[in-house]
C-alpha positions in Angstrom: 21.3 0.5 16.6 22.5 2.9 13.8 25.8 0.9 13.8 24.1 -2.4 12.9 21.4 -0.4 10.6 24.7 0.4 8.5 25.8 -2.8 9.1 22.9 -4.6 6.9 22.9 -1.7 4.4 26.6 -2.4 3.5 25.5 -6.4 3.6 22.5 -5.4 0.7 24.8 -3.1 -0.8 27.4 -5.9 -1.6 24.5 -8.7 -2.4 23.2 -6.4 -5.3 26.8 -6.6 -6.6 26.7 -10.0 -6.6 23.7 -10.3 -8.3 24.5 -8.0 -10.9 27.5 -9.4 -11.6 25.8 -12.7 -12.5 23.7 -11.0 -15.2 20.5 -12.5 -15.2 19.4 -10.2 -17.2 17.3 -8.8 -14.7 17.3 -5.4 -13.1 15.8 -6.4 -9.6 19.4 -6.4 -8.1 18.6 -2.7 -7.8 16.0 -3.4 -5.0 18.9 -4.7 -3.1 20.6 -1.3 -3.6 17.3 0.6 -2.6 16.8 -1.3 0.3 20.7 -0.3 1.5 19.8 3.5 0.6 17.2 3.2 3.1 19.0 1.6 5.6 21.8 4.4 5.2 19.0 6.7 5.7 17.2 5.3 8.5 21.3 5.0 10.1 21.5 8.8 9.2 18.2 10.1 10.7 19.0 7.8 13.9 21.9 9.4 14.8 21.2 13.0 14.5 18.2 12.4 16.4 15.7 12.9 14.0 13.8 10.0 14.5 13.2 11.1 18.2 11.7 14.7 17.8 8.7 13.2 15.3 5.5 12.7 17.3 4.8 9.4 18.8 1.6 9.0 17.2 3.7 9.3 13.8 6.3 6.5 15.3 3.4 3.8 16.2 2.2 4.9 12.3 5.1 3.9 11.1 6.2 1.4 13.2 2.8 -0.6 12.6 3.2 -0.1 8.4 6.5 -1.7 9.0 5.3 -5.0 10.8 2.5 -4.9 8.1 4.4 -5.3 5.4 6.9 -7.9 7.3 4.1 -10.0 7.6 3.0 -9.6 4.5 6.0 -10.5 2.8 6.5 -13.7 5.3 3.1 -14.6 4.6 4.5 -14.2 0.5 7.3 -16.3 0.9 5.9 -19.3 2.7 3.6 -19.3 -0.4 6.9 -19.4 -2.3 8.1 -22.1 0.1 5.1 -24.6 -0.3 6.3 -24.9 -4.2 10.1 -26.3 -2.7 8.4 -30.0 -2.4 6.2 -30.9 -5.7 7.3 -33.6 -7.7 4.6 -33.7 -10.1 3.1 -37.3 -11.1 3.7 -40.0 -13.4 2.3 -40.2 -16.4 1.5 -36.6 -17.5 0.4 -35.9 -20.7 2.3 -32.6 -21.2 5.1 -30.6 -19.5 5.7 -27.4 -19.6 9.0 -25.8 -19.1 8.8 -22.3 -18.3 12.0 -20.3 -20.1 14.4 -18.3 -18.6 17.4 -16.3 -20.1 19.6 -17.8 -22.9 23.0 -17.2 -22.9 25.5 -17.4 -26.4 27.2 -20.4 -24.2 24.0 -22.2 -23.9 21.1 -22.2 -21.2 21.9 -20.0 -18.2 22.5 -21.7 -15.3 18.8 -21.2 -13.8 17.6 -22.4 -17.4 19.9 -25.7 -16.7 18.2 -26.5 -14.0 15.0 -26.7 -15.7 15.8 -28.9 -18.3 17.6 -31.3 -16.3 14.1 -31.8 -14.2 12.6 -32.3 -17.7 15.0 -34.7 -19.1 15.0 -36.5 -15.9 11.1 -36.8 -16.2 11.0 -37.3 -19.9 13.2 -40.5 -19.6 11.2 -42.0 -16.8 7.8 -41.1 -18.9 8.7 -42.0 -22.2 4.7 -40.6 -23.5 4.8 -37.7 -22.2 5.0 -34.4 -24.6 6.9 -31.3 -23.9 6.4 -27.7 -24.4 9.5 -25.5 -24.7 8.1 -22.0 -23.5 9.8 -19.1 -24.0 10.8 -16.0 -26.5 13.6 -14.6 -27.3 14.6 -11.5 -25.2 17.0 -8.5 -26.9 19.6 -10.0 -24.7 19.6 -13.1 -26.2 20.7 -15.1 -29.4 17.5 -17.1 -30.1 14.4 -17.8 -28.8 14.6 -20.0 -25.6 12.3 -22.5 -26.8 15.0 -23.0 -29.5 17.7 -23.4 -27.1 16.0 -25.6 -24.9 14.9 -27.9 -27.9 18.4 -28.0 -28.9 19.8 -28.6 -25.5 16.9 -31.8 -24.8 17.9 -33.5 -28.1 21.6 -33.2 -28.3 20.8 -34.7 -24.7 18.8 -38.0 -26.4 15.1 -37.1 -25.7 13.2 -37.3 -29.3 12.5 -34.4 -31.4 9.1 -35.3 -32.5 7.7 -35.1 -27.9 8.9 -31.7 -28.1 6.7 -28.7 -29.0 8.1 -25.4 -29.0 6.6 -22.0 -27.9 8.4 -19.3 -28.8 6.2 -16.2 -28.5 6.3 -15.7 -24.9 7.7 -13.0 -22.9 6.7 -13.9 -18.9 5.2 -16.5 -16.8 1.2 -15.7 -17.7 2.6 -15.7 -21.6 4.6 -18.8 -20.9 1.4 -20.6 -19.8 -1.3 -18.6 -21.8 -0.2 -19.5 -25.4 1.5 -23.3 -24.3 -2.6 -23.8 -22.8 -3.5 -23.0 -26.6 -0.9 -25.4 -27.7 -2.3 -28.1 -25.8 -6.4 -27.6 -25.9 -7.6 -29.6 -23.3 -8.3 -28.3 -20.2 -8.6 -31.7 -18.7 -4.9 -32.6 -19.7 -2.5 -33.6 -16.6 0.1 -31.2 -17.3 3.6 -30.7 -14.9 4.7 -27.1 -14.4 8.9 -27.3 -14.9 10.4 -24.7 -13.0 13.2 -24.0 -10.3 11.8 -24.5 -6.3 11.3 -20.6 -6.1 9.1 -20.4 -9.1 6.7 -23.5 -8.9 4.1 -21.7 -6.5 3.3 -19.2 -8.7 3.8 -21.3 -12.3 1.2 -23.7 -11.3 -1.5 -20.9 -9.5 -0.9 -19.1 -13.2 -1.4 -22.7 -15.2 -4.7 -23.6 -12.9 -6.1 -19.7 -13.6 -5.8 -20.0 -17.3 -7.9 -23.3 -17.4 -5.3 -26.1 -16.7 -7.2 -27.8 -14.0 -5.4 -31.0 -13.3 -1.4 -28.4 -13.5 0.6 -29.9 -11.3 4.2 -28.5 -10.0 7.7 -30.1 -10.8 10.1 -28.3 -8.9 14.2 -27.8 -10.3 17.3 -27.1 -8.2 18.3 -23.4 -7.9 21.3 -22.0 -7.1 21.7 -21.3 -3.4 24.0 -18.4 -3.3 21.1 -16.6 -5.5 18.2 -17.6 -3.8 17.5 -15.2 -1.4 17.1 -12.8 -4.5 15.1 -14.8 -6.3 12.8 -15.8 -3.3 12.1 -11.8 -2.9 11.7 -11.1 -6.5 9.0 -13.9 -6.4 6.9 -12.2 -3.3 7.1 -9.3 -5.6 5.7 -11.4 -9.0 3.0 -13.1 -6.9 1.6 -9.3 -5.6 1.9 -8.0 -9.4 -0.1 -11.4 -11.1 -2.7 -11.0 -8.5 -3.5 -7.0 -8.5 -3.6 -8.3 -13.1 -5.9 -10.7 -11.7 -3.3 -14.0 -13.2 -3.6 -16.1 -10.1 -7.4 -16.7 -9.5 
């Protein structure tokens, strides 16, 4: 058991590197290197028999906490699952595209994904507007609302259906200030996001007021997903202890 304990830790261990190496700009690649820390650990206190002199009623504690929390976080990601599908509908008023990171190059790739979903919507839906949402981080060379506008019109889509938000600095802020952009709470609006992130975009848009938000889920990379699939069970459990999601 030990041997196959290490076995996964060395497996996390290496994922985090990859991960890191893609600089997202993210630090949640560390979890990966946590949970391999743990696993060494667990490997360690296996084999020198540790684990065997505890009381049983401390095992079954422990043991039970365990399957809790595996079934919470399965219960998590088949949240983050139901998002994989949406396709919105035709004819929204507004979408919103929710930023992510902005490289010197351009749009990351994650970003890409994005507005590719948008431009694809934008040309079928020639009256719908479209909210750029998105700050600029200290990582990054402008705002991402900037580079997405410039990335949607060098790409053909008119200047004058896209609005930019450039205040925001996560998700809620994303959909907090484009809501006050728009001012209608009975506007059909379409979430853009990657598959990962739609679930949790368009409980956020329907908490802040947006009652008629509706999910358009982007491609994601699938080498990456696993990663961002876990950091997502994470942001769902974080909006709803701020009370974002209902």
């Amino acid at each position: 058991m030990s041997v196959w304990i290490c076995v996964a830790a060395l497996l996390c261990l290496a994922y985090g590197g990859i991960v890191f190496m893609a600089g997202s700009g993210s630090r949640f690649y560390l979890i990966w290197w946590l949970g391999s820390a743990l696993l060494l650990a667990a490997a360690l206190l296996l084999r020198l028999g540790v684990w065997g002199r505890l009381s049983p009623p401390f095992r079954r504690a422990f043991a039970a906490g365990l399957l809790v929390c595996a079934v919470v976080f399965v219960f998590l990601e088949g949240l983050v699952l139901s998002g994989f599908g949406q396709k919105g509908r035709d004819g929204l008023d507004y979408l919103i595209v929710l930023g992510a990171q902005m490289r010197e190059s351009g749009p990351s790739v994650v970003l890409r994904y994005r507005l590719d979903a948008a431009y694809d919507y934008l040309t079928e839906n020639p009256d719908t507007v479209c909210i750029l949402s998105g700050g600029r981080g200290g990582n990054e060379s402008c705002s991402e609302a900037e580079g997405m506008y410039r990335y949607l019109t060098e790409r053909g889509i008119a200047p004058e259906r896209l609005v930019m938000e450039d205040r925001s600095a996560d998700t809620s802020e994303n959909i907090a200030y484009s809501m006050k952009l728009i001012g209608n709470a009975d506007a059909d609006v379409g979430i853009v996001t990657n598959n990962f992130h739609v679930f949790r975009g368009v409980r956020l848009a329907r908490a802040a007021g947006m009652k008629r938000a509706c999910g358009i889920a982007a491609g994601s990379s699938a080498l990456y997903l696993p990663n961002n699939m876990t950091r997502e069970a994470f942001g769902i459990v974080k909006d709803f202890a701020c009370g974002n999601l209902f």
